[in-house]
N, C-alpha and C positions, 0 to 999 in steps of 0.2 A: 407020883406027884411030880409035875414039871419044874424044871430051874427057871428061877425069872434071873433077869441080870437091866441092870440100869438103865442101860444104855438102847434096850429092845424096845420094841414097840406095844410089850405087855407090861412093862414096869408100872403101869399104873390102871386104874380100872378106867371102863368106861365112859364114867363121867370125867375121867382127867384126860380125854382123847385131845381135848383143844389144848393141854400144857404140856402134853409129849410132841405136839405137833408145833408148837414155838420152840421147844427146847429143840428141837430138831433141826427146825431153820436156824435157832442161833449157833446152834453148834458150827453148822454150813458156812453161816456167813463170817464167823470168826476164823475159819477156816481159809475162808476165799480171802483176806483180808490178809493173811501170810502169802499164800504162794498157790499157782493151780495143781500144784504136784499136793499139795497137805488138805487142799478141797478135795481130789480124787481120790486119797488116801481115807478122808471122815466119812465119804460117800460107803467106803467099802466097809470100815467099822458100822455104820451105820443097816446094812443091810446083810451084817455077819458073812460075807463074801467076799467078791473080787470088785476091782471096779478099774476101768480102761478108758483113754481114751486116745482115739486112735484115728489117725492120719489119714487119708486114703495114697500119700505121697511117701509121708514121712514115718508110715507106720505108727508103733506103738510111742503115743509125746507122755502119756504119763500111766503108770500100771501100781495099781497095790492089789494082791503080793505081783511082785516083779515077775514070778513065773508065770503068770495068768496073760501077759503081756501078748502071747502067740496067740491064744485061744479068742482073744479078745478082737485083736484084729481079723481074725478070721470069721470071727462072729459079725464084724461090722461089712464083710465085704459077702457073707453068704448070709443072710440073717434067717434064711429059710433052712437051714441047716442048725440053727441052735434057737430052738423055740423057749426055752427057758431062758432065756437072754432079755432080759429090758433093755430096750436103746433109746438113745434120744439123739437128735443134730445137737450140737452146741459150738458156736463159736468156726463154723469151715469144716470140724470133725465131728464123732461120733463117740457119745459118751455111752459104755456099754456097760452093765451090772449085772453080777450074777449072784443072785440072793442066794443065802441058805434055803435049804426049803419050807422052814417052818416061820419063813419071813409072809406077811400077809400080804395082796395082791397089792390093796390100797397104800400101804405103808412103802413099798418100793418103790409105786409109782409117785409117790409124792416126795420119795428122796432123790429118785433120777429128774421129775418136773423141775425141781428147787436148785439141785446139782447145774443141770443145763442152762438155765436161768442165771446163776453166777457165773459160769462161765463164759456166758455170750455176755455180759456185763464185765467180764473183764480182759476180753477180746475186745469190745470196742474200747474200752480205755486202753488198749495198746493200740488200736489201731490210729486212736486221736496221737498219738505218740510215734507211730508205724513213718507216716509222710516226712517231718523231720529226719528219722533217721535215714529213711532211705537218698533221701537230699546230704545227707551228711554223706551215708558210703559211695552217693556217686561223686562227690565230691573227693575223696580220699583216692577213688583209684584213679580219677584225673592225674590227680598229684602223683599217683604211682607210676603211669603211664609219662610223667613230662620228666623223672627219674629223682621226684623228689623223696626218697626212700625212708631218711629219716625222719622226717617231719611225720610221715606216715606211722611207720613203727611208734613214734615216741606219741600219738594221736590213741592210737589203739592200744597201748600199755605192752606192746612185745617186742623188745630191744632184742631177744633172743633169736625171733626168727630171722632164719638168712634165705629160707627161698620161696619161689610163689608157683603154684601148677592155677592158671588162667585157663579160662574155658568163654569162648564167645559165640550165643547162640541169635538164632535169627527165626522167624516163624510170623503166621497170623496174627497172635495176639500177645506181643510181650507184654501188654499194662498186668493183663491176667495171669501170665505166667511169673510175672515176677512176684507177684504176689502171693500166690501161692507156693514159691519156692521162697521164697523169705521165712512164710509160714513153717514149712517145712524144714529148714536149716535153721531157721531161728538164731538168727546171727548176733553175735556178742562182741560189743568192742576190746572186750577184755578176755575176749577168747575163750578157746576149753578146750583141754586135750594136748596140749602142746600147741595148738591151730588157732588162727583167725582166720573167718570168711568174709569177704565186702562182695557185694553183690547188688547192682545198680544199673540203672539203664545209660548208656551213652551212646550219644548220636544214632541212636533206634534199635540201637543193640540190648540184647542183656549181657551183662558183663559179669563173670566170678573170677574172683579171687581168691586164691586159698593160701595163705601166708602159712610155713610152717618151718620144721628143721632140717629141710633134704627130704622128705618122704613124707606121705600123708595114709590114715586109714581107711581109707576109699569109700567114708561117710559120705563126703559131698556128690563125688562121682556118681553114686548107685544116689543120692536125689536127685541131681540133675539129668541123670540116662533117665527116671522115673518121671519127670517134668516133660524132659522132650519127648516120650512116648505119648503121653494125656495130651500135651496142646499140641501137636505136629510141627515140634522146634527140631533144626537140624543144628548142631555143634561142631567146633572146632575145639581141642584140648591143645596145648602144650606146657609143655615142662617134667617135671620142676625143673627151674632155671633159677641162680641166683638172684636175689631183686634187682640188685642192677640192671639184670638183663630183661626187665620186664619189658619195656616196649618191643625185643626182638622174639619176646611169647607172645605178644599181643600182635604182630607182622604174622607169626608163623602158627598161630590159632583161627586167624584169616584164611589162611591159606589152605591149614588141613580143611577149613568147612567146607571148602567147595568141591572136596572129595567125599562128602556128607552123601549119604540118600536116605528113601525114609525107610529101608530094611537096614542101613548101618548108619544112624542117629549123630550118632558122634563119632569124630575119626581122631585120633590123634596124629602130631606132626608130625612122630620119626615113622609112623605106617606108610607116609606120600614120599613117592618115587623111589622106584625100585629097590626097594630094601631086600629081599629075598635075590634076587639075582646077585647084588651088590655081596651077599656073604658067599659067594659060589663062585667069584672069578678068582683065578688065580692072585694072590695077594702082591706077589714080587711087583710082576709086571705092569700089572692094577693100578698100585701105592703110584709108584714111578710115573706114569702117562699121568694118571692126575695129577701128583704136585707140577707137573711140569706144564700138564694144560692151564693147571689156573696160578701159575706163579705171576702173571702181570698182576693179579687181581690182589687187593684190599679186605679187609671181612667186610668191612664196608659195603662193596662188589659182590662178594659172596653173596650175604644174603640176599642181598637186590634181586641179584640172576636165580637165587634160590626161589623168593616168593613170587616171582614171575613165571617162573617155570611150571611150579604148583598151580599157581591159578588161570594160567592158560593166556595172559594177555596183560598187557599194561594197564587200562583201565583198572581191572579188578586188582592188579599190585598197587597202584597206587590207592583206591580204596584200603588195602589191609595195612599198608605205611602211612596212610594218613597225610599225603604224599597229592599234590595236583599233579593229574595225568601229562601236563604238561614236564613238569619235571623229571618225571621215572619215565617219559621216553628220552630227555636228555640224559641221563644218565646209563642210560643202558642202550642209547648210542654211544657214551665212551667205552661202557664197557666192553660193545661187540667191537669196536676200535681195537683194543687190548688184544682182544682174543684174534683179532682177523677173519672171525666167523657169522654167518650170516643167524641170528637168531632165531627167525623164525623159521629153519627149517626142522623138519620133524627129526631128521637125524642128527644136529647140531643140537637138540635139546633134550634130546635120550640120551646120546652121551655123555653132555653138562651134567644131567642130572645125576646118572652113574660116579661121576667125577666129583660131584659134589659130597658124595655118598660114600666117597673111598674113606678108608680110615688113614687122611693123613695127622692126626695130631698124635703126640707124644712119638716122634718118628725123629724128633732133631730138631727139627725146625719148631716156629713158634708159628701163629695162626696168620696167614699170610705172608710167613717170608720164605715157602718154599722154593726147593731151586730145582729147575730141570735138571737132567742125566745126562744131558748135552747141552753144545751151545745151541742147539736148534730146538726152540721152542715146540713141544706135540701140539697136537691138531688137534680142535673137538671134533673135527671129521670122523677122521678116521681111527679106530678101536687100535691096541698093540697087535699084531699079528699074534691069530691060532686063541685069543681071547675068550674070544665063546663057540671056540670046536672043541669043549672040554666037555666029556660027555653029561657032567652036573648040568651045564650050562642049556646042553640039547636038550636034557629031560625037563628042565623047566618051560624051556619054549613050548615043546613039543605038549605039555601038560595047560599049559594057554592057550596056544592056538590050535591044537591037532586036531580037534575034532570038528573043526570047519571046515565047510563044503567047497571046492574048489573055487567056483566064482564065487562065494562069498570071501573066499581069503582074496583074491584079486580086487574084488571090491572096495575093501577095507584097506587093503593098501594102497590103492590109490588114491582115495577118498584120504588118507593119512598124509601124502607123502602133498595132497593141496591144501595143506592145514585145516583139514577135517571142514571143509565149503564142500557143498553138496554140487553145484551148480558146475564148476572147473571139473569136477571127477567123472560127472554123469558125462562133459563132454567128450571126455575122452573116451569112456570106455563103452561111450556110443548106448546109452542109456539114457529109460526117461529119469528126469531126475525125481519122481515117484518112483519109480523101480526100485531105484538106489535108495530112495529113504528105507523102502520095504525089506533091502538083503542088511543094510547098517542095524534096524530093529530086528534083524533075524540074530544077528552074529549078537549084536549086546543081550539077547534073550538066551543064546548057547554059550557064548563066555561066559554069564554070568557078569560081567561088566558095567559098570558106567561110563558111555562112550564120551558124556561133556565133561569127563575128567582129562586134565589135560597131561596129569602125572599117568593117569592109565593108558593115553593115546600113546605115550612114550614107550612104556613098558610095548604093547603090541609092536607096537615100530620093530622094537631091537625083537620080538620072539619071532614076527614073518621076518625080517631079516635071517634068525639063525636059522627058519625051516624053509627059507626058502628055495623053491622047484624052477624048472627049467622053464617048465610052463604057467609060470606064475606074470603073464605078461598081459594088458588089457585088448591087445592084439590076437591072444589067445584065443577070445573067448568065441565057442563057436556060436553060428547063428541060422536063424531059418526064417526066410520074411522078413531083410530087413532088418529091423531092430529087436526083435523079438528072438530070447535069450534061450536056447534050450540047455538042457541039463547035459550034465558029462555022467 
């Protein structure tokens, strides 16, 4: 004799099929009327199983039992892999149930049809609610951005968080992506986890923010790397950074994007300019040439010549400062004033950047009042002597550029040393400038590189500098017929 139980879809006979099938929906809709996590929860008592529903972004948004949460999502992304599986769309995601077996075909599907049904009914009541908010959080990180911190914090109910890690993305279609990353994070003014996110579009950007305590649990990161995979968004990260310092994460989330590509999505800030060479020089001599190279300089100064440097040109630093281009080129005419250095040269900006990159804080000094080791200010020219004839130093170079083919290593140094203009470089080295575009696509396909990185063009500068040959000269290159380049 079989067990009946109440709640099944045999609790009553035949003729009572249309009163199990209202008690059924009302149980749903009483359900749906608390919360979508206690609708996905009654879905699952309801069909003596699991029940999911699952993200293609954000993964598993609600699981009863919680264990079923993997299975469920994996169900929604293979469904030809789990044939006992009922799915339905609901709501952007995928409401997935896995019945007992001795549940009936008709009875499941009439719990997942009903299930889907309130959900997409309480998806657009969010979403009637969705535009407001999203007008609110771009509203708040304005305010965040112009340093108004408190009014912010005390808006979102978290007087305790002290720092923010910002990420500002750019792509085809942000209306879409923001939308569906909302989706996804599901953002709360009142937080969760220790954390708030805002997340908004400004001035054509999408913009996040993630308010927290010093560190965050790499929730938002792994949905937004998962956003900009789906719409083809590139990212810039930086922080965490105290709130105060949000607008100089917001400069320098700029900056990292434009070392974006679409095989590395998002870059964070302390990845740009030479950070691996930068732990490899000698520290003593290192420390010393830097504070002394940039002891004229302000933080002020700093970053300026910092997000200039990263993005390769005034225009685009004034873009990530928010800054008219008119402005960030006066200003960094005083700065090259200060320094006495011409800044657009390729070696005056692998330097800076190196220099920028020394670990001068916690040394004595406070942040910009360091003092040179003499009265004779250093040169972003010229490196301290014997710098990078350390052999860490050569096996880095030599691990970047060593495996270029002679005239492409002369190419590319020349091409670098004309601020990466194709047109000045082909002249000299007596090339068409088609040639030349075709050995710069050869070397960026064997570095591995992105040549429009302006922090990468530096890095190569200083490595054919430390491997540089005798015959590394565009005079060198031999020829037969004129302009027509033959092989060494």
């Amino acid at each position: 004799m079989s067990t009946t139980h109440t709640t099944g879809p045999d609790a009553a006979g035949p003729g009572d099929s249309r009163t199990v099938r209202e008690a059924m929906a009302d149980r749903l809709l009483r359900a749906a009327t608390r919360s979508g996590a206690q609708l996905v929860s009654e879905a699952a008592v309801l069909v003596q199983g699991a029940a999911v529903l699952a993200d293609p972004i954000a993964g598993a948004v609600y699981s009863t039992p919680a264990t079923a949460a993997a299975d469920g999502v994996h169900a929604a992304a293979h469904p030809q892999d789990h044939p006992h599986h009922v799915q339905r769309p609901a709501a952007g995601a995928v409401l997935v149930l896995h019945p007992a077996p001795t549940m009936t075909a008709e009875h499941v599907g009439l719990v997942a049809t009903t299930t889907a049904a309130l959900l997409e009914v309480r998806g657009q009541r969010a979403a009637e609610l969705r535009a407001e908010q999203m007008r609110l959080h771009s509203t708040l990180l304005r305010l965040l951005l112009a340093g108004h911190t408190t009014s912010v914090t005390d808006t979102v109910r978290a007087g305790g968080l002290t720092h923010v890690t910002l990420y500002r993305l750019t792509g085809p279609d942000i209306p879409t992506a923001h939308q569906v990353l909302w989706r996804a994070v599901r953002p709360s003014l009142a937080g969760h986890g220790g954390a708030c996110a805002l997340i908004g579009e400004v001035d054509g950007e999408l913009l996040v923010a993630e308010l927290h305590h010093g560190s965050d649990d790499g929730r938002v990161l792994r949905l937004v790397s998962r956003v900009s995979e789906r719409h083809n968004l590139l990212a810039g990260l930086a922080g965490p950074l105290p709130l105060a310092e949000t607008p100089t994460a917001h400069a320098d989330a700029a900056a990292a994007r434009h070392s974006a590509t679409p095989a590395h999505r998002i870059v964070p800030a302390d990845a740009v300019g030479t950070p691996q060479l930068a732990r490899l020089l000698p520290p003593g001599p290192y420390t010393a040439w830097a504070r002394s190279v940039l002891s004229p300089l302000t933080p002020d100064h700093r970053h300026l010549l910092l997000v200039r440097l990263r993005t390769g040109s005034a225009p685009r630093a004034a873009t990530a400062l928010g800054l008219s281009p008119g402005t960030v080129r006066t200003r960094l005419r005083c700065v090259a004033a200060l320094l006495d250095a011409d800044l657009d040269d390729i070696t005056v900006q692998a330097h800076l950047l190196l220099a920028l990159r020394a670990p001068t804080r916690g040394d004595g000094h406070g942040e910009g009042e360091g003092r040179p080791e003499s009265d004779r200010q250093a040169r972003p020219e010229t490196l301290p002597g014997g710098i990078l004839d350390t052999d860490a130093a050569r096996a880095w170079a030599v691990g970047l550029v060593g495996g270029l083919e002679p005239h492409l290593r002369i190419a590319l140094a020349c091409w670098l040393r004309h601020h990466a203009r194709t047109a000045p470089a082909a002249t000299e080295l007596h090339v068409h400038r088609t040639t030349l575009t075709t050995w710069l696509a050869r070397c960026a396909e064997r570095l591995g590189q992105n040549l429009a990185d302006a922090a990468v063009r530096a890095e190569l500068h200083l490595a054919l500098e430390a491997t540089a040959k005798d015959g590394d000269d565009p005079r060198a290159l031999p020829r037969r017929g004129g302009r027509t380049y033959r092989r060494l």
